[in-house]
C-alpha positions as CSV (number, residue, x, y, z in Angstrom):
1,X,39.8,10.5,-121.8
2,X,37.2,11.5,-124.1
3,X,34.7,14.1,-123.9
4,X,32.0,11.5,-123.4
5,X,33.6,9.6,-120.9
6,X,33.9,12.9,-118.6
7,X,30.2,13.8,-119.2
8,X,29.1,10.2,-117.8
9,X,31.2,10.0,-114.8
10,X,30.1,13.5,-114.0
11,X,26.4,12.8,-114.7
12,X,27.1,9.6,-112.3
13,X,28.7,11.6,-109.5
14,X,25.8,13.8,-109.3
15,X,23.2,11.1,-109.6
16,X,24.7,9.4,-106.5
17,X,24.8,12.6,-104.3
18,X,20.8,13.2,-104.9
19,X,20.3,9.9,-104.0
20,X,22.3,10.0,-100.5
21,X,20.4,13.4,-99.9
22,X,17.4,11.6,-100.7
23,X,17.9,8.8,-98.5
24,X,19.2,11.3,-95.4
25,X,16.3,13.0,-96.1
26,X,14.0,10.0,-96.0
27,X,15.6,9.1,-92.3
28,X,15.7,12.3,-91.1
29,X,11.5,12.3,-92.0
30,X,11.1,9.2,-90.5
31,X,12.7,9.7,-87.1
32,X,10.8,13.0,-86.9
33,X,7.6,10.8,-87.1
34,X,8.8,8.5,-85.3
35,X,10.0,11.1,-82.6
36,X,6.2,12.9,-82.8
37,X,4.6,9.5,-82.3
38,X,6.7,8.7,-79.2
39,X,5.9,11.9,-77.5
40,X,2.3,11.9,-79.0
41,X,1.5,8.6,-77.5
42,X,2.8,9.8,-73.7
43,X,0.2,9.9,-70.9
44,X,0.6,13.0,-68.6
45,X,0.0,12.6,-64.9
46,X,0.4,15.2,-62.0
47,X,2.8,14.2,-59.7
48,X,3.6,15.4,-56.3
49,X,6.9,15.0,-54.4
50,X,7.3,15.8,-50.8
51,X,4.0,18.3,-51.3
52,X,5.6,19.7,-54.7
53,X,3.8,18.9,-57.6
54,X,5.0,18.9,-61.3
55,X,3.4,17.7,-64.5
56,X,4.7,14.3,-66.1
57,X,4.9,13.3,-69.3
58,X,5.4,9.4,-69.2
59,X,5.2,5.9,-70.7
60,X,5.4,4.0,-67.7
61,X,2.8,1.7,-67.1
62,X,2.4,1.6,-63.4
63,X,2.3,4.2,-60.7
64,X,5.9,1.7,-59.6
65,X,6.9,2.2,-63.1
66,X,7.0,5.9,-62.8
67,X,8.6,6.4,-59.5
68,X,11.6,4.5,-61.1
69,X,11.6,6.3,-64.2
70,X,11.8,9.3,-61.7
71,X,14.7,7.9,-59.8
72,X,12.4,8.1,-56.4
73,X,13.2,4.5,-53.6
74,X,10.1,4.0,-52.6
75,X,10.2,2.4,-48.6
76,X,7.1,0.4,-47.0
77,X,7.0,3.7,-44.5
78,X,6.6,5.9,-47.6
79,X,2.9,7.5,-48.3
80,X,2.1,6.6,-52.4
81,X,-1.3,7.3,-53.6
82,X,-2.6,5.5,-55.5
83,X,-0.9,2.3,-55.2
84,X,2.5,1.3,-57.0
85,X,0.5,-1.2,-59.2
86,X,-1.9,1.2,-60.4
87,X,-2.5,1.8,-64.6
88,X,-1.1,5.1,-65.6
89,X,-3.5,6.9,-66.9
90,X,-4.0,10.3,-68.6
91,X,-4.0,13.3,-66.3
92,X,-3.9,10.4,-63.1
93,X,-3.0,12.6,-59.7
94,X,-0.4,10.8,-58.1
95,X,1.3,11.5,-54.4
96,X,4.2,10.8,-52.5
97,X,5.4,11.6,-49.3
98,X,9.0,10.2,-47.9
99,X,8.3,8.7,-44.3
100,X,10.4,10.7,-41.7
101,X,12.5,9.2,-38.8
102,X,10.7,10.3,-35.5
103,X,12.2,9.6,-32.2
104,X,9.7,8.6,-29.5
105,X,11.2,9.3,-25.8
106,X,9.2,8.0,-22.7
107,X,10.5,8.2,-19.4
108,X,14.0,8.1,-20.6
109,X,13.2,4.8,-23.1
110,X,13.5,5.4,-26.4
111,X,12.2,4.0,-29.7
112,X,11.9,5.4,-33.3
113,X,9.2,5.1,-36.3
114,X,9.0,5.8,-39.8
115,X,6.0,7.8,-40.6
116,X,4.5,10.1,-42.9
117,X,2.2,11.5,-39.8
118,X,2.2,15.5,-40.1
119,X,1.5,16.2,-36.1
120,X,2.9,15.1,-33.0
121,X,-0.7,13.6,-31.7
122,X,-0.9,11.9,-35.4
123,X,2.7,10.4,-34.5
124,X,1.7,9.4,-31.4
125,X,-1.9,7.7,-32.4
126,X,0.1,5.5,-35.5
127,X,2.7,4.7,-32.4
128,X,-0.2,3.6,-30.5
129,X,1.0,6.0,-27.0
130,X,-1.5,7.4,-25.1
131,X,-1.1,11.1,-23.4
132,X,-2.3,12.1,-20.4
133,X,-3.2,16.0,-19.9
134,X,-0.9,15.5,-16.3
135,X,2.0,14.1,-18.7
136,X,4.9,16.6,-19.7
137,X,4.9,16.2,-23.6
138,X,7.5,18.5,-25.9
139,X,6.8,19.2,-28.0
140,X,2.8,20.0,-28.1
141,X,0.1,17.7,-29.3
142,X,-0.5,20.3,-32.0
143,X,3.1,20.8,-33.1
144,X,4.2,19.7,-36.6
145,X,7.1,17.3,-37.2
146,X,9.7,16.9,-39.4
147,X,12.5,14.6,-40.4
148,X,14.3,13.7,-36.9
149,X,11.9,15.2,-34.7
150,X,12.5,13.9,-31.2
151,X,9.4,13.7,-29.0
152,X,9.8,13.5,-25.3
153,X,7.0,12.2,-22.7
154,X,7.2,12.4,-19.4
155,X,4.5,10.2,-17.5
156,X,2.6,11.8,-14.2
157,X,2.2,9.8,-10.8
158,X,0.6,11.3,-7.9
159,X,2.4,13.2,-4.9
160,X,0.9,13.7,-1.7
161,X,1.6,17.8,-0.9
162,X,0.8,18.5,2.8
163,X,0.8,22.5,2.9
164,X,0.9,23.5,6.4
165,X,-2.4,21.5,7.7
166,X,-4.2,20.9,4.1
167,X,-3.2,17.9,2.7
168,X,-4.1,17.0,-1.0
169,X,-3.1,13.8,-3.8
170,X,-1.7,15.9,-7.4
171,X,-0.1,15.1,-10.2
172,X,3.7,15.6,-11.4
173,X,6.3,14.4,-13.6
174,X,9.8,13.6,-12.8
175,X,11.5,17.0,-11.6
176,X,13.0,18.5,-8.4
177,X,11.0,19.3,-5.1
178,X,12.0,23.3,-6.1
179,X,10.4,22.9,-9.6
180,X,7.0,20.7,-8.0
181,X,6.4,23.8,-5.8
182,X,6.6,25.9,-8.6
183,X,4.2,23.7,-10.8
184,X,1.8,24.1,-7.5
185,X,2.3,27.9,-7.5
186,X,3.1,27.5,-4.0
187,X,4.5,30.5,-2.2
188,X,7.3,30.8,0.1
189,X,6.9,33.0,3.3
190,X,10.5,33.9,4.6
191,X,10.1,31.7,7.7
192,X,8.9,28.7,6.2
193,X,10.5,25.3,5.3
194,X,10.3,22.2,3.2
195,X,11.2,19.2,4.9
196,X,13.1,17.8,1.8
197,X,16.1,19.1,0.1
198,X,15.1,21.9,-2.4
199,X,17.1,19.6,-5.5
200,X,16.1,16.1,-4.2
201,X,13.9,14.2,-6.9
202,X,10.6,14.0,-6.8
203,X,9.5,10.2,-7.7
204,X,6.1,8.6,-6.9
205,X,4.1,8.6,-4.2
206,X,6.0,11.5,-2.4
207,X,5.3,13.2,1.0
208,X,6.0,16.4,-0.2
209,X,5.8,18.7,3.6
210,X,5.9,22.3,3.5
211,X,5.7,23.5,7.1
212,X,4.0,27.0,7.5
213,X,6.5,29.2,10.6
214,X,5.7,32.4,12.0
215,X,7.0,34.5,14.3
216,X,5.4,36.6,16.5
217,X,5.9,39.2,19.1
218,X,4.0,38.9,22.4
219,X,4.3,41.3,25.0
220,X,3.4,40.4,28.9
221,X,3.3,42.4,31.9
222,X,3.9,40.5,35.2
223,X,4.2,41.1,39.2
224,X,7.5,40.5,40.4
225,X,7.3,38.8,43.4
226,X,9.4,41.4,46.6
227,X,12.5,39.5,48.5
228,X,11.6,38.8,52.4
229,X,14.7,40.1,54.6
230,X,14.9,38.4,58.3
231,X,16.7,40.1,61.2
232,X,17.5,38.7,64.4
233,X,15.4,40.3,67.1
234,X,17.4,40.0,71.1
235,X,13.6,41.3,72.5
236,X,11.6,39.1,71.4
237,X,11.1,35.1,72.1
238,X,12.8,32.5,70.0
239,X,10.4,31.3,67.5
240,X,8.3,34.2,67.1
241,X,7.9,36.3,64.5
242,X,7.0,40.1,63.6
243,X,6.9,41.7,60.4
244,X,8.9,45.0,60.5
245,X,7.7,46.1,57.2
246,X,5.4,45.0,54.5
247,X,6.8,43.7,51.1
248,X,5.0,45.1,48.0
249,X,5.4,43.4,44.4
250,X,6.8,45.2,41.5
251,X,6.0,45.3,38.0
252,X,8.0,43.9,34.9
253,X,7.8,44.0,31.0
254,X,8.7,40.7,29.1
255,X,8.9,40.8,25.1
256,X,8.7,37.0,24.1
257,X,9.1,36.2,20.5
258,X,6.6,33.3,19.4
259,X,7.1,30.9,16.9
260,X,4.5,28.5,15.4
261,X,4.5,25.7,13.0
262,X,1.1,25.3,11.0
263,X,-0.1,27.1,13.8
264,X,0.7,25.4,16.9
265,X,3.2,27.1,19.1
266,X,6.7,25.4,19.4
267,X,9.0,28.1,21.1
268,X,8.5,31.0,23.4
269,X,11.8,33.0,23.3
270,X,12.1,35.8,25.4
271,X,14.0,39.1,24.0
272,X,13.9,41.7,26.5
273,X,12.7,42.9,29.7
274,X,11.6,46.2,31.1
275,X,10.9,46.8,34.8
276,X,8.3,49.3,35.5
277,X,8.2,49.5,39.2
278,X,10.6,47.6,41.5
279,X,9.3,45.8,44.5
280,X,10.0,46.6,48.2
281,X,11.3,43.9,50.2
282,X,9.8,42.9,53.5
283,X,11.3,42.8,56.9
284,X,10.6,40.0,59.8
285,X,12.1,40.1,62.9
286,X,12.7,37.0,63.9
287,X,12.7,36.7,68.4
288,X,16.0,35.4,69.1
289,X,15.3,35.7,72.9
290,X,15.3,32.3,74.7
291,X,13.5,32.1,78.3
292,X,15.1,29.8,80.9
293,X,13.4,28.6,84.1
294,X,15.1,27.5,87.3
295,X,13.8,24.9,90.2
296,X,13.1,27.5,93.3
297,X,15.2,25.0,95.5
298,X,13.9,25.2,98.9
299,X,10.7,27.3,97.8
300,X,7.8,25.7,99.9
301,X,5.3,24.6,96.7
302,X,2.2,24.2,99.3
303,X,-0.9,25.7,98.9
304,X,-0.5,27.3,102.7
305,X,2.8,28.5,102.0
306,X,3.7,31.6,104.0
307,X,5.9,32.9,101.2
308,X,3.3,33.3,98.4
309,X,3.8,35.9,95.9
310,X,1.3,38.6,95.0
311,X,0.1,39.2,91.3
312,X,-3.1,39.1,88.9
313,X,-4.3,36.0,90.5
314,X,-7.1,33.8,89.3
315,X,-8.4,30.1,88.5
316,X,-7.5,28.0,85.8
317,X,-7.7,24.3,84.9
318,X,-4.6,22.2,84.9
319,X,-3.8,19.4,83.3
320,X,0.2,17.8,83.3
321,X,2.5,16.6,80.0
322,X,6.0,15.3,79.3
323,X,8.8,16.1,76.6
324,X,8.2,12.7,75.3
325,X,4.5,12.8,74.2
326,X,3.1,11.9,71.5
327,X,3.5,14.5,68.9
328,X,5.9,16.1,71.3
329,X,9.4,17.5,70.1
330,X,10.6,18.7,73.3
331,X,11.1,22.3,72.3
332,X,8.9,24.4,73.3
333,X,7.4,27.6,71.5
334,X,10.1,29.8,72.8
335,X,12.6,27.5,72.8
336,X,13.2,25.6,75.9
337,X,14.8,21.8,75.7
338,X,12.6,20.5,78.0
339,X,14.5,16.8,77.5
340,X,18.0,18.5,78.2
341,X,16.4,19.8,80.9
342,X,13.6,17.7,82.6
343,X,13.8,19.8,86.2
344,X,12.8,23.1,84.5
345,X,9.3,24.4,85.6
346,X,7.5,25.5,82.8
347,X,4.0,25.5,81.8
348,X,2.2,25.7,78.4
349,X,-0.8,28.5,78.2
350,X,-3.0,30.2,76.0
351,X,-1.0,33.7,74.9
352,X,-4.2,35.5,74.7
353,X,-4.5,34.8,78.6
354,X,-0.7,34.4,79.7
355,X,2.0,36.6,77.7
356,X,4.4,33.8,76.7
357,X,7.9,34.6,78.7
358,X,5.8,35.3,81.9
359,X,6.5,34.3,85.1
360,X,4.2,32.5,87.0
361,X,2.8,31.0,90.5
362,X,0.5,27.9,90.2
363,X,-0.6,26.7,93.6
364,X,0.9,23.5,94.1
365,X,3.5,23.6,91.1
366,X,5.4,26.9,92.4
367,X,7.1,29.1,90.6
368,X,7.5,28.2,86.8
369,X,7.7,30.8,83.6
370,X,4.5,30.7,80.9
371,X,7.1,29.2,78.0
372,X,4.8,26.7,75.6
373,X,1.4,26.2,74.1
374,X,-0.6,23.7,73.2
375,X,-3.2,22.8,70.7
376,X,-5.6,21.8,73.7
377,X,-4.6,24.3,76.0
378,X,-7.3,27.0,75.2
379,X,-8.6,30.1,77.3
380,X,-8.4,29.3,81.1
381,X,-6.1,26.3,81.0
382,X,-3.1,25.2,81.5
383,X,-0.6,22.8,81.2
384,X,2.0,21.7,83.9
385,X,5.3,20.3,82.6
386,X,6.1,17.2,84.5
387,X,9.7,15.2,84.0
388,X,8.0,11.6,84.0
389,X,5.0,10.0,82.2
390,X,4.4,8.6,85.9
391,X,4.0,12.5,87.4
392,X,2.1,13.6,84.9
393,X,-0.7,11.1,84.8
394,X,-0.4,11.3,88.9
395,X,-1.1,15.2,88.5
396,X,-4.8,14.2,86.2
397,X,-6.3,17.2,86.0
398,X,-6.7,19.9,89.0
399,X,-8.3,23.6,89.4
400,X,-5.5,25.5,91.0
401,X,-5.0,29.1,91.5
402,X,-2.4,30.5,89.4
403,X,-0.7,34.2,89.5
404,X,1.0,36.2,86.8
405,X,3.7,37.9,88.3
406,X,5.1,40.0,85.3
């Protein structure tokens, strides 16, 4: 090849090689421009995530736009501000929140929401639940929330409490009758009681009782009434009586316990006793002596009789009765059966006047022994016992001579 030939493919080689730099260098100038004119014509919006903000540099055209371009699902629940079909525009502030899942819990029902709401009372308002001060609520109105917060709400009814005597309506929420008293701040005493079961369940409209017991100690000093001992007495007439000695009460100590319930006594319980004096019994004789009286057979019963005794004589008025009259047992005060024995001679006297168990004369009766007495037969009477109705009313009523003879 010749010298020339060389030179030109040479000059050729080179020629081409400035002209591919010269092109690269053409692109490269062009995508530069073209990359400073894409980034140069950007809009650049704040934009705040979950309460973080960045800066944005974007060519989206809507607020939609550039939550896709930044990979964010946007849900109907979700807080965006402004709106997804706002303009982009330079320096535009945009916001959005994610809607958490809250979990709403009343009275053991449940239900959940999406919201963007920050507080539990802003959770509650969107859910559209209204809150009591007596309702149980956890957590607190002012308490913030996050994703999967659980609120629980436990409605109030009314209870009737009956304290001892005070009665009153209050509020509560589902819970145990031990938990209700202490939501009442009522106290305990050691004796008193509730008339449920401390872990029954308190539901609505309740009698809750709480009975108020104490016990207290009462002590009571009492006479002791004295034991009456009776002895048989041979000297002195059958149905009489004479007190020997005189009984005098003692004294005793009795400890009761009392218990009350809201302050009306239920039990008196005594616990002890403590004599202080013992009594001292008394003592009757009791006449066992009975006082029989015998027919004088043969005695002449005339007023002229030649035979007549002597004694404390005077006059007396006489009347006559029977063993069967009315009121009439047929015993007399000392004793005698007057029906066993209708032939005795006995009369009935006043024992101020005759000593009963005397023996006696009575003009026209004879001899006879004083054994009876009779409501009627008062002072200077007496009474004639007679075995028939027939003698009796025959005999009326007389003023004889009578004598006591012992």
């Amino acid at each position: 090849m010749s010298n020339n030939s060389m030179k030109n493919l040479f000059t050729n080689t080179l020629r081409n090689k400035q002209l591919g730099i010269a092109a690269i260098a053409v692109i490269l100038f062009v995508s530069v421009i073209s990359a400073v004119l894409f980034v140069g014509t950007k809009q650049t919006v704040a934009l705040t995530v979950n309460g973080k903000q960045q800066e944005v540099h974007t060519h989206a055209d809507t607020v939609g736009d550039l939550l896709n371009e930044q990979n964010i699902q946007v849900s109907t629940a979700d807080l965006v501000s402004p709106s997804l079909n706002t303009k982009i525009e330079e320096g535009l502030s945009i916001k959005w929140e994610q809607a958490k899942k809250i979990t709403i819990t009343v009275d053991g029902k449940k239900q959940t929401i999406q919201t963007t709401a920050d507080k539990v009372s802003e959770v509650l308002a969107e859910a559209k639940i209204e809150v009591s001060e007596q309702d149980k609520l956890t957590p607190g109105l002012d308490a913030k929330v996050g994703p999967d917060t659980n609120i629980a709400i436990e409605k109030a009814f009314q209870v009737t409490l009956v304290d001892g005597v005070n009665e009153m309506k209050v509020w509560s929420t589902s819970t145990t009758v031990a938990d209700f008293l202490k939501q009442q701040e009522i106290q305990m005493n050691e004796f008193d009681r509730v008339e449920q079961r401390m872990d029954e369940l308190v539901i609505p409209n309740d009698v809750i009782q709480v009975v108020r017991v104490e016990k207290v100690t009462d002590v009571v000093e009492a006479a002791t009434n004295f034991a009456v001992e009776t002895r048989k007495d041979k000297n002195l007439l059958k149905g009489k009586e004479k007190v020997v000695q005189e009984g005098k009460k003692g004294s005793i100590k009795r400890t009761y316990e009392i218990i009350t319930e809201n302050g009306k006594p239920v039990a008196r319980i005594l616990k002890g006793e403590e004599v202080i004096s013992e009594p001292a019994k008394k003592v009757v004789a009791v006449g066992t002596k009975i006082v029989t009286a015998s027919v004088s057979r043969g005695t002449n019963t005339s007023s002229n009789s030649s035979s007549e005794p002597g004694g404390k004589e005077f006059y007396v008025s006489a009347t006559a009765y029977t063993a069967y009259c009315n009121g009439c047992s047929g015993i007399t005060a000392t004793g005698i059966d007057l029906r066993s024995n209708p032939h005795l001679k006995v009369i009935a006297v006043d024992p101020r006047v005759i000593p009963l168990g005397s023996k006696v004369w009575v003009e026209g009766y004879g001899y006879a022994v004083a054994g009876d007495t009779g409501g009627a037969i008062k002072g200077m009477k007496i009474d004639l016992f007679m075995p028939t109705t027939d003698q009796a009313f025959g005999f009326g009523r007389k003023q004889v001579r009578i004598k006591v003879l012992d």
